[in-house]
N, C-alpha and C positions, 0 to 999 in steps of 0.2 A: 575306367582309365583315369590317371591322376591328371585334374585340373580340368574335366571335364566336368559340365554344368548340370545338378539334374535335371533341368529344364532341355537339356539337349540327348537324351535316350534316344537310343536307336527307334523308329519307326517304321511301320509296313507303307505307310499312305506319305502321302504329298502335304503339307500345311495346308490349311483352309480347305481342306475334304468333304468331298460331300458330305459326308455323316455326321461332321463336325458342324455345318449348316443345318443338316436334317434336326440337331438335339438341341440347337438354339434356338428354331422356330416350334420348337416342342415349347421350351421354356416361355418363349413370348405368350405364348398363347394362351388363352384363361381358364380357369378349371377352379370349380366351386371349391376344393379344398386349399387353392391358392390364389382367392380373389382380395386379398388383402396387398399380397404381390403385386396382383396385377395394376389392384388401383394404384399402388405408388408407380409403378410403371408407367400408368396413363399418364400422373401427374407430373413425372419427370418429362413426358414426350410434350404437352402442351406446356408448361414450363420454356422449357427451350421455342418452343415454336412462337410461341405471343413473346418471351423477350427479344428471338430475331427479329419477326415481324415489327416491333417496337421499335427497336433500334434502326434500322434500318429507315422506316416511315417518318422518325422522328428527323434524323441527320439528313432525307431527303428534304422532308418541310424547311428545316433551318438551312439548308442550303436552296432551296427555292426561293424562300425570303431572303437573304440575302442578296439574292441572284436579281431579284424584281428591283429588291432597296435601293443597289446600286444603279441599277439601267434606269429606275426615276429619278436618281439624284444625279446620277449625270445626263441625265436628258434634258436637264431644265438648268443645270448647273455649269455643264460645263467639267471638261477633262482639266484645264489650264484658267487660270487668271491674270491678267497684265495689269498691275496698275500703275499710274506716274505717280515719280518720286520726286523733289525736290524741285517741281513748279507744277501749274496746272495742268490736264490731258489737252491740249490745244488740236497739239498735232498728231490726234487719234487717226484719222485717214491714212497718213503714211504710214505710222507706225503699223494699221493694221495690213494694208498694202505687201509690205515687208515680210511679218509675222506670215501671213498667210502664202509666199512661196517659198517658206521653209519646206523643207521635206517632211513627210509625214504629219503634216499639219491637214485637217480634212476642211475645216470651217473655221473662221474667225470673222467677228464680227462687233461693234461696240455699242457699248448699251449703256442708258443711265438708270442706277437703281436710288429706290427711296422710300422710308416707310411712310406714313398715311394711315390715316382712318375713312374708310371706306363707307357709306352708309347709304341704307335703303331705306321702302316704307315697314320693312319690320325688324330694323335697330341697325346699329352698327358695330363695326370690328374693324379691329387693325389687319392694316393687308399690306403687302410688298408689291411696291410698284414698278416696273421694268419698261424703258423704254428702248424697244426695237424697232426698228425698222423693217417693213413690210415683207422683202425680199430675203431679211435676217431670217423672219419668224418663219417663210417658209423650209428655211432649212433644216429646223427645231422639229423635226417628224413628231417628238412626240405627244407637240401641242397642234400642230396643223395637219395631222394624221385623225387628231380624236376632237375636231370640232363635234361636239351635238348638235349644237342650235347654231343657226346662221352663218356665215360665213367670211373670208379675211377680206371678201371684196372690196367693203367699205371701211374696211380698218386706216388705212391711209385716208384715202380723199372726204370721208365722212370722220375726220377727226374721232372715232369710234373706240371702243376698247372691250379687249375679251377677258372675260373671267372664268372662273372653274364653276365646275356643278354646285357647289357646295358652297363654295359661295353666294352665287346665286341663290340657291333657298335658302340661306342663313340672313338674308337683304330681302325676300321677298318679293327678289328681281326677274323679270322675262325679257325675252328677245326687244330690243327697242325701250327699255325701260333707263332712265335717266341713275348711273349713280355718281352720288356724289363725295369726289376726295377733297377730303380736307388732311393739310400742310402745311408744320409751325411753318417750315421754310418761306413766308411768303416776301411780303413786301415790306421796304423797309420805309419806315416815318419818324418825324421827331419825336413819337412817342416812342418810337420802337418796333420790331421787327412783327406783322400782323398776320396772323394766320392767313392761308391762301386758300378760298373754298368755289372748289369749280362743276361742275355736272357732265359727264361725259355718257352718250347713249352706249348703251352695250350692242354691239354689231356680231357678238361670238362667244359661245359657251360650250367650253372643252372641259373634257373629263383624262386626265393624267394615269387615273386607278388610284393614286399617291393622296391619299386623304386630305395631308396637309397644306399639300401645291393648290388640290383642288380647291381647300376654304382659304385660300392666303393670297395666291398672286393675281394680281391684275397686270396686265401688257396693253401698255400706249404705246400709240409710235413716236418714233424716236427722236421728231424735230417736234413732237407737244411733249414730250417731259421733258424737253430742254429747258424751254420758256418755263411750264410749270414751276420746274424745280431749280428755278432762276441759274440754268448754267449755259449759257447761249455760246458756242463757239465751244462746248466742252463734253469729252463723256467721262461718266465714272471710270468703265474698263473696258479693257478689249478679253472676250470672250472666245477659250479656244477647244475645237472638237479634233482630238487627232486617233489616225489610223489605230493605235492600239493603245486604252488609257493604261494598261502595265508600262508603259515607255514612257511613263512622262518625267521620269528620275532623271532619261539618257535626254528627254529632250527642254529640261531649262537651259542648258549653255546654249544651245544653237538661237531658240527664241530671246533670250537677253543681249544678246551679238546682235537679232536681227533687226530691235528695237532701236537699236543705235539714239538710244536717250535713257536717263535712270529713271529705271522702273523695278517694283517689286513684284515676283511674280510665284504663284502659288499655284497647289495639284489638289487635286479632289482626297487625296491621299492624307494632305495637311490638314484642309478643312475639316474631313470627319474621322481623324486620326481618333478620337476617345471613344465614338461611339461606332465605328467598327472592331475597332479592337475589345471592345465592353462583347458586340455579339459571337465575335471569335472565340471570347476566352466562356462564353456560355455555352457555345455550340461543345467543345473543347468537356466542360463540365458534364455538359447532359451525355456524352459519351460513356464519358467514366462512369456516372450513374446506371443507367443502363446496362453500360455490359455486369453490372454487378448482379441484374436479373437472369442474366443467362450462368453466371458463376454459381450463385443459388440453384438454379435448373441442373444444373451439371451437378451440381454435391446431392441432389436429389436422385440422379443413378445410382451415386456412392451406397446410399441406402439402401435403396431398393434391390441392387445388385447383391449387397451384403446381406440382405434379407434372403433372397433369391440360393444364395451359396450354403446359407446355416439350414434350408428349409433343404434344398439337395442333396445333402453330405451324401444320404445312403444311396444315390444313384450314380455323387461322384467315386464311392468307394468301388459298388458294383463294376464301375465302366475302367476302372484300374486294374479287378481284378480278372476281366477280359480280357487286357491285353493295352487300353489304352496308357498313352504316355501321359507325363504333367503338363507336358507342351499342347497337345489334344485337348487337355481339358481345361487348361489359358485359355486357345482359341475359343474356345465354345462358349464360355464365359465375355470373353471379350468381343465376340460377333454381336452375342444378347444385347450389352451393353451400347455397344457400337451402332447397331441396329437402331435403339431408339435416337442417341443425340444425330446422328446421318437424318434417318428419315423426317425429325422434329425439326432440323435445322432447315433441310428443304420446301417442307409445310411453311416454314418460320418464312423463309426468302419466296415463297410463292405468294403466302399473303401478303409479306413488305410489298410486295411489285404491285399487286391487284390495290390494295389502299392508296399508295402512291398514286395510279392511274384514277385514281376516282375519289382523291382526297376531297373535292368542293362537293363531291355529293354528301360525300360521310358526313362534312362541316355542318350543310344545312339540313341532313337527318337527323346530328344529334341535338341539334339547334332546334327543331322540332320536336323532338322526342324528351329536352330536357327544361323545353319553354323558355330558354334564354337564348344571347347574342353571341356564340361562340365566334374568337379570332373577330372581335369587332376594330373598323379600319378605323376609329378616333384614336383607338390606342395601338394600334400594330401596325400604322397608316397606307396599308392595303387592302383595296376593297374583296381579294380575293386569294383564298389557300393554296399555292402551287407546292409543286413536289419537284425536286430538281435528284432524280438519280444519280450518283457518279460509279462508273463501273468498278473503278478502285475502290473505293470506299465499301462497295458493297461486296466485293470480295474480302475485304478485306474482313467485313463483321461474317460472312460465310467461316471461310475459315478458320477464323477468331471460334468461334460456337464448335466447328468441329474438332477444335484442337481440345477447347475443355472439354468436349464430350468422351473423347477419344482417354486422353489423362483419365478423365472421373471412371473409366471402367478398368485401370488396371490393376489397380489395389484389391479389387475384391476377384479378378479373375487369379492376381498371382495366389492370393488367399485360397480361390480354389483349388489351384494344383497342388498347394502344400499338404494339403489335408492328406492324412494318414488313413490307409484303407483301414487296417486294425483297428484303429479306434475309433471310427466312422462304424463300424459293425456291430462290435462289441456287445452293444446292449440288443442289439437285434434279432 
């Protein structure tokens, strides 16, 4: 009939017929006169299967790391910052008073900070000094959640102060052990302004996970870094945790209203505006990288398939001059090919899931296995490799894999059905 397709001939059977499956899983299958086939076959299946499993493991890790980075830096940092503008913080009391029956406000509280060199008997380093107040610090779960050694009991009344793990043995410090800050800030004389050097016992030694919280800050409370840091009647800032740190965009109007004095006030969003955006636009990167493994995996069908098709002619001639259509022998072609990127994809998503679940193990077997520090927390400043799934995402790189799988088999299936019975026999 005129403008009818030859791909659309009359047929006895239904599309995807059994017989059409029975002659694809003929083709899958390996046979010494077509092991050359088959191995490109294998290699297209495991191809696709380690680029899904890749991709997929990879953009979980980067978004678990992400996922940790942020819940330690705002755990110690803070959603919000308040600072006074144009006179000293006097009236931090009210203001945080104020600030803190905003809505959506969870915690606020004021703190003085200041840097310092910190030192033990085995050397010293500069460290960030925070002074909070006792009832503050309890709020801060995720320093008074992970005390190791001793406790916040004598942090107030024993003039006391907690450090992190790593600091700690980088000072050569233990529980009860004297360290000593020193601070240009100190006192002022006719000669001029004299360092200030004081010994404070360490009463509390927490672990963050956060490598570099853990070697850097120190927490006094917050009427001794007053004096210390010569601001008596004053803090640096008032400190704010609210219900959802996505909202802190909607929430600086309300909190600069609620300050009722000028202050400058900043988001967790500002302060590591370069270095989230730097792991976005990697995470972003190593995407596109990757799926190019699974691109490669798929044009590895192409091949094989087309290997597959030149090495059939005389079966696809045969099956023509039975009776089958072009459309029959698309299918059949296109199940074979379909067959591996499907089942290589789901191998692919089964091992992403199984590596993801047991990423810290893999870390410290290949860490084992290859005598070095893989994911060491000095430079990635976490002490440990999570995997953070996102079901979008992993659908998304699913059917990403099965769409090029699906693509890379139709070329050489349409290839098949053109072929001409005639000339397919010919020399036969």
């Amino acid at each position: 009939m005129a403008g009818r397709s030859e791909l659309d001939e009359p047929t006895g059977t239904a599309p995807f017929a059994g017989f059409e499956w029975m002659i694809a899983w003929r083709y899958l299958r390996s046979r010494r006169r077509e092991a050359f086939i088959s191995v490109i076959a294998a290699f297209s299946f495991l191809g696709i299967m380690l680029g899904v499993a890749t991709l997929i493991t990879v953009m979980a890790v980067m978004n678990g790391f992400r996922t940790e980075l942020v819940g330690k830096f705002l755990g110690l940092n803070g959603h919000m910052l308040v600072q006074a503008t144009a006179s000293q913080f006097t009236d931090y009391e009210d203001v945080t008073k104020r600030i803190q029956a905003v809505k959506g406000v969870k915690i606020a509280f004021p703190f003085i900070e200041g840097q310092a060199l910190g030192s033990g008997p085995a050397g010293a380093v500069g460290t960030l000094v925070r002074g909070v107040a006792r009832a503050d610090l309890d709020k801060m779960k995720l320093v008074s959640e992970n005390i190791k050694l001793g406790s916040l009991d004598d942090y107030e009344a024993g003039k006391g102060v907690a450090i992190g793990t790593r600091l700690a043995q980088n000072l050569g410090l233990g529980l009860g052990d004297p360290i000593t800050i020193v601070t240009p800030r100190g006192n002022v004389t006719p000669m001029g302004v004299t360092p200030r050097v004081k010994a404070f016992p360490v009463v509390a030694i927490f672990s963050v996970g956060q490598s570099e919280f853990d070697a850097s800050f120190v927490f006094m409370p917050f009427s001794e870094a007053q004096g210390y840091f010569n601001l008596d009647g004053r803090a640096s800032a008032v400190e704010i945790y609210v219900d959802d740190p996505d909202t802190v965009g909607e929430m600086r109007r309300p909190i600069e209203e609620a300050a009722q004095r000028s202050v400058y006030v900043t988001d967790w969003r500002h302060r590591n505006v370069t270095f989230f955006a730097s792991l976005e636009m990697e995470r972003n990167v190593m995407f596109i990288i990757l799926t190019l493994i699974v691109l490669v995996a798929a044009l590895n069908i192409v091949s094989g398939m087309t290997m597959l098709v030149k090495d059939k002619a005389r079966d696809v001639a045969i099956l023509r001059t039975m009776g089958a259509t072009r459309g029959s022998i698309l299918r059949v072609f296109f199940i074979t090919g379909a067959t591996i990127g499907t089942v290589g994809t789901l191998g692919g998503l089964a091992l992403g899931l199984f590596l993801c679940a047991h990423i810290e193990e893999v870390r410290e077997g290949l860490s084992w296995i290859l005598g070095t520090q893989l994911y060491p927390p000095d430079v990635y400043f976490l002490s440990k490799m999570k995997a953070d799934i996102r079901v979008g995402e992993t659908v998304t790189v699913v059917v990403m894999a099965l769409g090029l799988s699906l693509l890379a088999t139709i070329f050489p299936a349409r290839k098949a059905a053109k072929l001409d019975p005639v000339e397919a026999l010919r020399y036969e």
